[in-house]
N, C-alpha and C positions, 0 to 999 in steps of 0.2 A: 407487555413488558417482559423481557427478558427473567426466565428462572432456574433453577436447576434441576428439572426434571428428567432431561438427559443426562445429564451429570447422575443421577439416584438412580435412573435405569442401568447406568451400569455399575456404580457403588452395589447396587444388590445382588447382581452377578459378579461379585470380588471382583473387580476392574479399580481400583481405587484411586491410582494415579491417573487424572484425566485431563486431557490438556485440550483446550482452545483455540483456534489460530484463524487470524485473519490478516488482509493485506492492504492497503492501499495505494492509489495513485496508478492503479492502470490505466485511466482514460486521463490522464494528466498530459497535457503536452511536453512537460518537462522535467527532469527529475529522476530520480530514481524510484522503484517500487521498493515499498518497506513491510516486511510481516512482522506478526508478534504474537508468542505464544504463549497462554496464562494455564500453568495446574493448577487446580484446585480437587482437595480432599473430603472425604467426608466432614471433616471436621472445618472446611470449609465454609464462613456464610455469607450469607448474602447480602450484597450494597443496593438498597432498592433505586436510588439513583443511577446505576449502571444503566446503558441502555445501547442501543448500534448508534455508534459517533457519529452516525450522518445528519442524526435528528437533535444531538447538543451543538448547542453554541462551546466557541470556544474558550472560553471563558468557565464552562462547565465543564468542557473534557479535562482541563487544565486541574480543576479542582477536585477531579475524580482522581488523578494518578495516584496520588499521595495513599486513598484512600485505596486504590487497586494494591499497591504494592506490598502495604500494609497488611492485606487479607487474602490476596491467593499465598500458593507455598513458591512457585518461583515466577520467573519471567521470560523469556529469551526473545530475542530483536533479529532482525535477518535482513539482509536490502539484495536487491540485484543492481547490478552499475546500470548507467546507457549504454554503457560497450555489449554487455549480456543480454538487453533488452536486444541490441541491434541483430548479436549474432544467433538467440533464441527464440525472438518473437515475445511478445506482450505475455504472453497466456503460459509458455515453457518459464518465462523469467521470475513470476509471479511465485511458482511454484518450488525456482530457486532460492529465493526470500525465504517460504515457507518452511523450506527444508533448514537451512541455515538456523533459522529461530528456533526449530525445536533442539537442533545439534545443542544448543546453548541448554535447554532443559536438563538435558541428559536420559535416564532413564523413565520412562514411563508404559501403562497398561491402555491407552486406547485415545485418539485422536477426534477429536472434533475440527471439522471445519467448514468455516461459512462458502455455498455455493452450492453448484449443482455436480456432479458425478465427474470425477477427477479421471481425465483420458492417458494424461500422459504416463508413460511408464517409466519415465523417471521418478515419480513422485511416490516414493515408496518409505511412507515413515514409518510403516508398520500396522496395526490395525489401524482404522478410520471410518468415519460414516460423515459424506456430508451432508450440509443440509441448510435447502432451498431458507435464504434468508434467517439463517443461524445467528446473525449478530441483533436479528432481531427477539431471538425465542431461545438461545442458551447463554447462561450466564457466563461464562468461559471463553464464547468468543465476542461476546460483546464488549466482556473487559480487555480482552487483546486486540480489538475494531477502536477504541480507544488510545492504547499504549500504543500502537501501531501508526495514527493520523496523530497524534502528539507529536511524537520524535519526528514523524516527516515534515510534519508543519512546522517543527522548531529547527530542520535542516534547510528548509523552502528559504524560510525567514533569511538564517545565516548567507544563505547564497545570493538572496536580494539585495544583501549589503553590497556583493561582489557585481554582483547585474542589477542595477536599478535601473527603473524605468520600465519593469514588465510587471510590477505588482505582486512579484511573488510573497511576498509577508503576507498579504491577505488572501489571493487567490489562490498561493501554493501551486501554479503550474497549469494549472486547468485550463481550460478553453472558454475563460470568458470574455466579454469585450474588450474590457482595458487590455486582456492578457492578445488577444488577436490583433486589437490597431499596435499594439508597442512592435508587435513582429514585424506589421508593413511598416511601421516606422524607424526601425532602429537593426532590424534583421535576425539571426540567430544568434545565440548562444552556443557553445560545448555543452552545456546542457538540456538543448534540446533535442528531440526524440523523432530524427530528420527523416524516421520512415515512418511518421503518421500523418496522416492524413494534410490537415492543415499546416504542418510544417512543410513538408514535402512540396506540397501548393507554391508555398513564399520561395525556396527552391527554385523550381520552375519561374517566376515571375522573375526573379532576380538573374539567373540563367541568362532567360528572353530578354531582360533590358540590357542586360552586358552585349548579347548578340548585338542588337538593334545601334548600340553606340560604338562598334568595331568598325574603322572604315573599309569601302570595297574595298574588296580586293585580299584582306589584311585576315588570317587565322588568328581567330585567340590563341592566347599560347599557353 
C-alpha cells in the first residue's frame, strides 16, 4: 500500500511542499491525456484507502475524491488535447499534462512522479525524483493516479453521450473488444488518436475499400 515515506524523506531535509503527479490514458485509443498533481505537507495524513487507481474499482476511486481533496493542501489538473498528442508524440504530450497540473499548484519544494527517469527536456518542473511504480508506493501520487482517472473517466463518459456506440462510459477509450469491433463498425471519431496503432490500421482498411470501390479508370478525388 501506498505511504508517506518519501513524502518524510524529504519533510526531514526541509522540502515541505511536496507534490505528486500522475497521468492517465496514454495507451488509450482515444481521448485526451489527463495529469494531476496532489501537495501534501507534513501536517498532512494519511487515507489508508488511497491506493494506484488501476487496482480500485470505480466506484471506489469515486468515493476517494471527496476524501483526497479534503486532506492534501491543493490540487491541480492538466490534460494534453489530440491535436498535442498528434504534434508531440504520446510520451512528450504526457509530460505536457504534467507540467500544466503542477502550473495550477503554484509554488512548491520538490516533485514526485510516477514512472521511470524523465528524458525529455522539456519537462522541467524543477526538483523531481521519479519513481518505478510510485502510484503504487507514494502517497502523493497515488492520490493524484486517482484525481487524474476520475476527471478522465467523468470526461470519457461525457464524450460517449456525444459518440455512442464505442463504449466509452466504461471503457474510457482503451483498446478493448467492444471499444475495437465499434471502430470496424462505425469508424473514427475526432476523438481518436489516428497515429496509434490500431486506429491507424481501421485507416488503412477504410483507405483500401474506398480504393477497391473507385471504378477503373476513375482517381479519387
Amino acid at each position: 500500500m501506498p505511504s508517506l515515506n518519501n513524502e518524510k524523506r524529504l519533510w526531514a531535509q526541509g522540502l515541505l511542499r511536496v507534490v505528486g503527479v500522475d497521468e492517465v490514458g496514454m495507451a488509450a485509443l482515444a481521448g485526451p491525456v489527463v495529469a494531476a498533481a496532489c501537495m501534501v505537507t507534513p501536517d498532512t495524513k494519511l487515507i489508508r484507502k488511497v491506493n494506484d487507481s488501476k487496482v480500485l474499482t470505480r466506484l471506489q476511486r469515486e468515493g476517494l475524491l471527496d476524501s483526497i481533496r479534503g486532506r492534501v493542501v491543493k490540487i491541480g489538473i492538466g490534460a494534453a488535447s489530440l491535436a498535442e498528442i498528434h504534434r508531440l508524440n504520446i510520451y512528450h504530450a504526457s509530460h505536457v499534462a504534467m507540467l500544466r497540473a503542477l502550473r495550477q499548484i503554484g509554488e512548491y519544494d520538490w516533485v514526485l512522479v510516477d514512472g521511470r527517469r524523465i528524458l525529455d527536456p522539456a519537462f522541467a518542473p524543477g526538483r523531481h525524483t521519479e519513481i518505478v511504480r510510485g502510484d503504487a508506493k507514494s502517497f502523493s501520487i497515488a492520490a493524484a493516479s486517482i484525481v487524474a482517472k476520475v476527471t478522465r473517466d467523468r470526461l470519457m463518459a461525457k464524450l460517449a453521450m456525444k459518440y455512442p456506440g464505442y463504449g466509452w462510459e466504461h471503457n474510457c477509450g482503451y483498446p478493448t473488444i467492444d471499444h475495437r469491433k465499434a471502430l470496424r463498425e462505425l469508424g473514427i471519431t475526432p476523438f481518436h488518436r489516428q497515429d496509434f496503432g490500431t486506429v491507424r490500421m481501421m485507416l488503412s482498411t477504410e483507405n483500401q475499400i474506398a480504393l477497391e470501390l473507385e471504378p477503373a479508370g476513375v482517381s479519387p478525388s
